[in-house]
C-alpha positions as CSV (number, residue, x, y, z in Angstrom):
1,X,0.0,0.0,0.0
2,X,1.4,3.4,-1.0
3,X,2.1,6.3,1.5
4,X,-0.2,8.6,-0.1
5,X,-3.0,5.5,0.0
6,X,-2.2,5.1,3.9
7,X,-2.7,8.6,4.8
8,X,-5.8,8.3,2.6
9,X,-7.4,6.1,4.8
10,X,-6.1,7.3,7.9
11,X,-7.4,11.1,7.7
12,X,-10.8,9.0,6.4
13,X,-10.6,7.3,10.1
14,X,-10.4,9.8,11.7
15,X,-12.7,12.0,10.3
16,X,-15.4,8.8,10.6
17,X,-13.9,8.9,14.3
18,X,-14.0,12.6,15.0
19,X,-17.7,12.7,13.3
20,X,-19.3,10.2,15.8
21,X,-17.3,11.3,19.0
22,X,-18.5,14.9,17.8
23,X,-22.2,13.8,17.9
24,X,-21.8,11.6,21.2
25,X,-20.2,14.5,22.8
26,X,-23.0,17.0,21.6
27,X,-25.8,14.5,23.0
28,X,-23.3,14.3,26.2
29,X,-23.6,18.4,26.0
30,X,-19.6,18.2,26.4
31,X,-17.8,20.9,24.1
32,X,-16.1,19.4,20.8
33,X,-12.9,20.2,22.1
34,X,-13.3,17.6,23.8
35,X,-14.8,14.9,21.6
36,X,-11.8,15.2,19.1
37,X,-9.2,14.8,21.5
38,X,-10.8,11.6,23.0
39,X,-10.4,11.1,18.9
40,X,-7.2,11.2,19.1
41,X,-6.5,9.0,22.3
42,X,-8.3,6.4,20.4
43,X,-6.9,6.5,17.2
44,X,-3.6,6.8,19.4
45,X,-0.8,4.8,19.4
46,X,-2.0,3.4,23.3
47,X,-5.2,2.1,21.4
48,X,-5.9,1.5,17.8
49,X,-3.0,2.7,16.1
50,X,-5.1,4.1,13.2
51,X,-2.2,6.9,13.0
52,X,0.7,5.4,11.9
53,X,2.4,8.6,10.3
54,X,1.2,11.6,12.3
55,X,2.9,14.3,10.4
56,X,0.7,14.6,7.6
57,X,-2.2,15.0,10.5
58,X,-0.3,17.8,12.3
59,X,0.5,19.8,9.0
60,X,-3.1,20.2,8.5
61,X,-3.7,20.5,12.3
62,X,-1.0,23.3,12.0
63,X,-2.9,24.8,9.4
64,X,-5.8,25.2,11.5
65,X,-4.3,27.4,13.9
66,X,-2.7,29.6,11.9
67,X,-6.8,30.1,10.3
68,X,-8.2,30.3,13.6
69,X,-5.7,33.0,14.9
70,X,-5.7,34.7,11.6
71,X,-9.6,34.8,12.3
72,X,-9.1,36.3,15.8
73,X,-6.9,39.0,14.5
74,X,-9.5,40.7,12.0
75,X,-11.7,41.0,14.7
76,X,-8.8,42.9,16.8
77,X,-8.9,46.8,16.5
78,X,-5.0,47.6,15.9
79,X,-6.2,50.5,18.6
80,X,-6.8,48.2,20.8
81,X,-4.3,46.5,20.8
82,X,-2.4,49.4,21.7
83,X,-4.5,50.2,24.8
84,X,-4.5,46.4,26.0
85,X,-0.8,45.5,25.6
86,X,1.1,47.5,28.3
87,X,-1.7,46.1,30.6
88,X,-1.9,42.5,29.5
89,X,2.1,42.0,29.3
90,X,2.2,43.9,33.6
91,X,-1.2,41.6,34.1
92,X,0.6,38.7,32.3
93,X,4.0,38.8,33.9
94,X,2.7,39.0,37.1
95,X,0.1,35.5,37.0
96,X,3.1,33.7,34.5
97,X,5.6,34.4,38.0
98,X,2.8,33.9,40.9
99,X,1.4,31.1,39.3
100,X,5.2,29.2,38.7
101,X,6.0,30.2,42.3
102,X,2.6,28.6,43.7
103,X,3.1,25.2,41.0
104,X,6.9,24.7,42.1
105,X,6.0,24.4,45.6
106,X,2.9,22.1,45.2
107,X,5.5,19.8,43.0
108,X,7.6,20.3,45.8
109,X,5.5,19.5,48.4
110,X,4.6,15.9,46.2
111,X,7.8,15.0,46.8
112,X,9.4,16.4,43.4
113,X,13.2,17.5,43.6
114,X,13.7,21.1,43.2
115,X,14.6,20.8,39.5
116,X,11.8,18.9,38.2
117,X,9.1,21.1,40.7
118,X,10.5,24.3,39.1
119,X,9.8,22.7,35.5
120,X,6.8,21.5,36.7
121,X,5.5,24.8,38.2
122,X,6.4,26.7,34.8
123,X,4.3,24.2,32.6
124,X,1.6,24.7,34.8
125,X,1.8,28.4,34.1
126,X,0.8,28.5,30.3
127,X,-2.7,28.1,29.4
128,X,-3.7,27.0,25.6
129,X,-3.8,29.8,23.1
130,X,-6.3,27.4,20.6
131,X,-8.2,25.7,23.3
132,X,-8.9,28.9,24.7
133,X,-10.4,30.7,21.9
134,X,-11.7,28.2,20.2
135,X,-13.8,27.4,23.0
136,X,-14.4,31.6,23.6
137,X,-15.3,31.4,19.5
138,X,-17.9,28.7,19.9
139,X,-19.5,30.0,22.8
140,X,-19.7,33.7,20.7
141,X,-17.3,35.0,23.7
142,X,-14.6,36.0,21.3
143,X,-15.6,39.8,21.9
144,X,-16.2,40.3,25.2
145,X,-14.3,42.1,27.1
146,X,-13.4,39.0,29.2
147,X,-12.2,37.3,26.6
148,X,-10.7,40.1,25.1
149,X,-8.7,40.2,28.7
150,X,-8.0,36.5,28.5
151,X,-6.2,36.4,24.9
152,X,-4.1,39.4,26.1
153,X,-2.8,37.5,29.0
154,X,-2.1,34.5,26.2
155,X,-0.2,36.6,23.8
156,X,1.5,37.9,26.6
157,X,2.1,34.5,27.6
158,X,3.1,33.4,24.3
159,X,5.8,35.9,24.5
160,X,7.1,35.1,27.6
161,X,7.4,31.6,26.4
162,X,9.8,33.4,23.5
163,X,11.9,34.5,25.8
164,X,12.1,31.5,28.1
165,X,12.9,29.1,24.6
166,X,15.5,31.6,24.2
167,X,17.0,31.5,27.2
168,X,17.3,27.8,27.7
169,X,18.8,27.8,24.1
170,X,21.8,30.1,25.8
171,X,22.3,27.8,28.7
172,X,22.3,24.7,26.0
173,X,25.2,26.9,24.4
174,X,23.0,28.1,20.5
175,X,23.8,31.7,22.0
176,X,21.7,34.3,19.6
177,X,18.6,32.5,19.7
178,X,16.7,35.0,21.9
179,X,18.3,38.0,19.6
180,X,17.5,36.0,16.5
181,X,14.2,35.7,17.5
182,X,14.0,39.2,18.4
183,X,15.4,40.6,15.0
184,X,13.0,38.4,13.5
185,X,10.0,39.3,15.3
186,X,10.9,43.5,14.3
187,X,11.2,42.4,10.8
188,X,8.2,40.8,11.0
189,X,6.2,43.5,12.3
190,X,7.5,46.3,10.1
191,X,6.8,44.3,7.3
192,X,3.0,44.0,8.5
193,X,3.0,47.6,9.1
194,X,4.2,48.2,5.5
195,X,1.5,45.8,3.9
196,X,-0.8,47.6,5.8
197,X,0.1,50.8,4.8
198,X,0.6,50.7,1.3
199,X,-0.6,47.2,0.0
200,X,-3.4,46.2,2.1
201,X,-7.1,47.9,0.6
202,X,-5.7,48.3,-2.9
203,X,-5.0,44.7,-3.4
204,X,-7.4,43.1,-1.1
205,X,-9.9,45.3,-3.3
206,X,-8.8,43.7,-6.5
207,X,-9.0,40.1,-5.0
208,X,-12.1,40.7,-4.2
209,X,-13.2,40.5,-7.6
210,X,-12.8,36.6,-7.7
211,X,-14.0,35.3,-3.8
212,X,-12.3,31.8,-4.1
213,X,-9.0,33.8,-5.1
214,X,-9.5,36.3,-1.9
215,X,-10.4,33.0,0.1
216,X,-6.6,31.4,-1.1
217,X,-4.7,34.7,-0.6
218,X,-5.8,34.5,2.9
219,X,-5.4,31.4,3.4
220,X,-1.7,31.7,2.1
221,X,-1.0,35.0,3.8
222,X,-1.9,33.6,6.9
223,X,0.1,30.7,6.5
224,X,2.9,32.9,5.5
225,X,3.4,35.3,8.5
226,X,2.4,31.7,10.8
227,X,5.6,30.0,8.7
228,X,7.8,32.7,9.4
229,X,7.1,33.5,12.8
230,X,7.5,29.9,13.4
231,X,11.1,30.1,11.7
232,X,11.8,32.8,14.1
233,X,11.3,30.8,17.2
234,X,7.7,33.4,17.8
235,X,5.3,30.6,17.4
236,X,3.0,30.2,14.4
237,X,0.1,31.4,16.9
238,X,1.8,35.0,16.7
239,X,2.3,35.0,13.0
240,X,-1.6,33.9,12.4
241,X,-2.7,36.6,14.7
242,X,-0.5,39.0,13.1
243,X,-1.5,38.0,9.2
244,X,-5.4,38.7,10.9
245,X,-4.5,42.2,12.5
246,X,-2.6,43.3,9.0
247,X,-6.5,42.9,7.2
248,X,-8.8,43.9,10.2
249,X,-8.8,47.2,9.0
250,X,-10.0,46.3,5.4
251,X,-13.6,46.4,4.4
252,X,-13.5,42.7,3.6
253,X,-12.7,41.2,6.9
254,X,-16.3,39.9,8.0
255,X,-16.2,38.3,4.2
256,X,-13.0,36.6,4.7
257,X,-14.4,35.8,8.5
258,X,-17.5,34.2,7.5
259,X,-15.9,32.3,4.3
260,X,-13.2,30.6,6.7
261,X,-14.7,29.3,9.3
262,X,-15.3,26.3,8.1
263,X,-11.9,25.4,6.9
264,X,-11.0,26.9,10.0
265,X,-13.0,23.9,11.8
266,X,-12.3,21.6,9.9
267,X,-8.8,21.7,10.0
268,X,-9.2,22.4,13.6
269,X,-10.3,18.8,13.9
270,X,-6.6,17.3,13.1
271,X,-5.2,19.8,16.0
272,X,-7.1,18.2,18.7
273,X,-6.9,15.0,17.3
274,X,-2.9,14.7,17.1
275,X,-3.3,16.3,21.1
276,X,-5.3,14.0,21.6
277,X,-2.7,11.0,19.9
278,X,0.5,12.4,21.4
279,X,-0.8,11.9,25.0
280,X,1.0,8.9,26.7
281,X,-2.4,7.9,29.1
282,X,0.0,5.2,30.2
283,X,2.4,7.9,32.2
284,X,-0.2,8.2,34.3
285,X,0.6,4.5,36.0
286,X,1.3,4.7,39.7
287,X,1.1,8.8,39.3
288,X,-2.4,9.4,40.1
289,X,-2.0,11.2,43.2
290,X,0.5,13.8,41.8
291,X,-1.6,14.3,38.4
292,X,-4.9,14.7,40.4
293,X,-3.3,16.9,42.6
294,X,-2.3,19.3,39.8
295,X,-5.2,19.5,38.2
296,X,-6.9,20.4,41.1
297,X,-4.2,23.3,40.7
298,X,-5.0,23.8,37.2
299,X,-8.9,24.2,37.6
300,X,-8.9,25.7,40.5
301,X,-5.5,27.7,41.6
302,X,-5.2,28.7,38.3
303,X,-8.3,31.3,38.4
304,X,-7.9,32.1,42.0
305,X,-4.8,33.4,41.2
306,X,-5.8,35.2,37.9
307,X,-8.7,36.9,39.5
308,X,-6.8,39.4,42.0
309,X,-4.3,40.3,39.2
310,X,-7.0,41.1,37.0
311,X,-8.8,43.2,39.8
312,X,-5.6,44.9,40.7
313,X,-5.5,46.2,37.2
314,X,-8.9,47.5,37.6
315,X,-10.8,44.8,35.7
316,X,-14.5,43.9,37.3
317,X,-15.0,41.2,39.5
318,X,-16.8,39.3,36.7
319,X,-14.9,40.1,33.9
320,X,-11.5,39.0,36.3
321,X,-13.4,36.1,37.3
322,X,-14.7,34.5,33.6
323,X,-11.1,35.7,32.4
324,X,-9.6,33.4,35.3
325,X,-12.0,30.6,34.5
326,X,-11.1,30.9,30.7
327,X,-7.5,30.0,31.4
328,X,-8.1,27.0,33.2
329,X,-5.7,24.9,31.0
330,X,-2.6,24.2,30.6
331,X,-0.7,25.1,27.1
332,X,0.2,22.0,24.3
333,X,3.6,23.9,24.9
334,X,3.5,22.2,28.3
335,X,3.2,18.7,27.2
């Protein structure tokens, strides 16, 4: 059987798979999010091994988040993001340090040595920049103002996570990597600025002419900036969001919006599904004290230690306390 035949029928599986979990999990009234990653256990390598090559599924997994991010960033006013940045990298710093602080000593306290605990304690900072807003796009959230608050504190967290990767490549010795990535990300953003500036209406306007051609140019665009961000150590979620910002202030963003959501969900699928594949359920043998421990941590210490940040910066207490509840995850960057 050829490659191509294999991965054929394995993205059929799991689409049959995903499709029937997806309608269990509706009747169960649990989010999709869900139903595809229990996908993905199951087609897993610890069960039926329908994935025998996942790369092909996290290309078009990887896809999906550079869509769905590009989709969050038309609907971001660059103003905005002006007024919410200073606040959301302070609000950010402050729950990415009280929250490793609190998580290195409850790994400490299960017995972990200091090493592990602090490693620990920083992967139970990050929440999950896709989990988060796709589940604040299906429940229409995306726009609040909580929400708006809790993908500030992400992008703020993706940042940080920039710098960290950048720093534990200088201890490893690849000394530049945080420079690199820094250079990279300027060059990045000028170059949105310029398209912006110059490029942006005129030749959105022309594309327009032909919707399946304005469809691909976005779809490429977005894939672009994701591509190169990615190259840059900045994370393909910052590029997506970025290619979405650089076209929010065009007259066609609620086309390209309503046009891609779809391929936006569809593609979606494969993310959750290779999550849901690369878990290894059978770590959990003879650590079931320590993992429930932590996610207590997780769903609970998590928000409770979000909420007073939030209301420190002079958020409401509901808007501080669905913000807190939002980021009650941890990131795929974690695993």
């Amino acid at each position: 059987m050829t490659a191509s035949h294999t991965a054929f029928h394995e993205i059929t599986a799991l689409l049959v798979l995903g499709a029937a979990l997806g309608f269990a999990g509706q009747w169960l009234r649990q989010p999709l999010i869900v139903a595809f990653i229990v996908a993905g256990i199951i087609a897993g390598p610890d069960a039926l091994g329908v994935v025998s090559n996942a790369a092909h599924v996290q290309v078009l997994g990887e896809l999906g988040v550079a869509v769905l991010l590009f989709l969050v960033g038309l609907k971001l006013d660059p103003g905005l993001l002006r007024t919410l940045g200073p606040v959301a990298l302070a609000t950010g710093g402050a729950q990415v340090l009280l929250t490793t602080l609190v998580g290195t000593g409850l790994a400490l306290a299960l017995g972990q040595p200091p090493q592990t605990a602090a490693a620990i304690g920083l992967a139970l900072t990050f929440s999950s920049t896709i989990i988060v807003i796709k589940l604040l796009w299906d429940k229409g959230e995306v726009d609040s103002l909580h929400g708006r608050v809790a993908l500030g504190l992400l992008i703020a967290q993706d940042l940080l996570v920039v710098v960290l990767m950048g720093l534990l490549a200088g201890m490893r010795g690849a000394e530049g990597s945080l420079t690199y990535a820094a250079l990279g990300g300027t060059g990045l953003l000028v170059l949105v600025l310029l398209f912006m500036r110059f490029l942006a209406q005129g030749l959105l306007a022309r594309l327009a002419r032909s919707p399946e051609l304005l469809v691909t140019f976005a779809l490429a665009w977005a894939a672009l900036l994701a591509g190169l961000a990615d190259t840059f150590g900045l994370g393909k979620e910052l590029g997506g969001l970025l290619a979405g910002v650089a076209l929010a202030a065009t007259p066609f963003r609620e086309a390209l919006a309503s046009r891609l959501a779809s391929v936006r969900d569809f593609l979606l699928l494969f993310f959750f599904v290779s999550l849901g594949a690369s878990l290894d359920v059978g770590a959990l043998h003879g650590q079931w004290l320590p993992a429930l421990a932590l996610s207590v941590f997780v769903l609970v210490g998590k928000p409770l230690i979000v909420l007073p940040i939030l209301l420190a910066a002079g958020y409401g207490r509901r808007t501080a306390f669905m913000a807190g509840v939002t980021l009650a995850q941890i990131s795929e960057f974690s695993l």
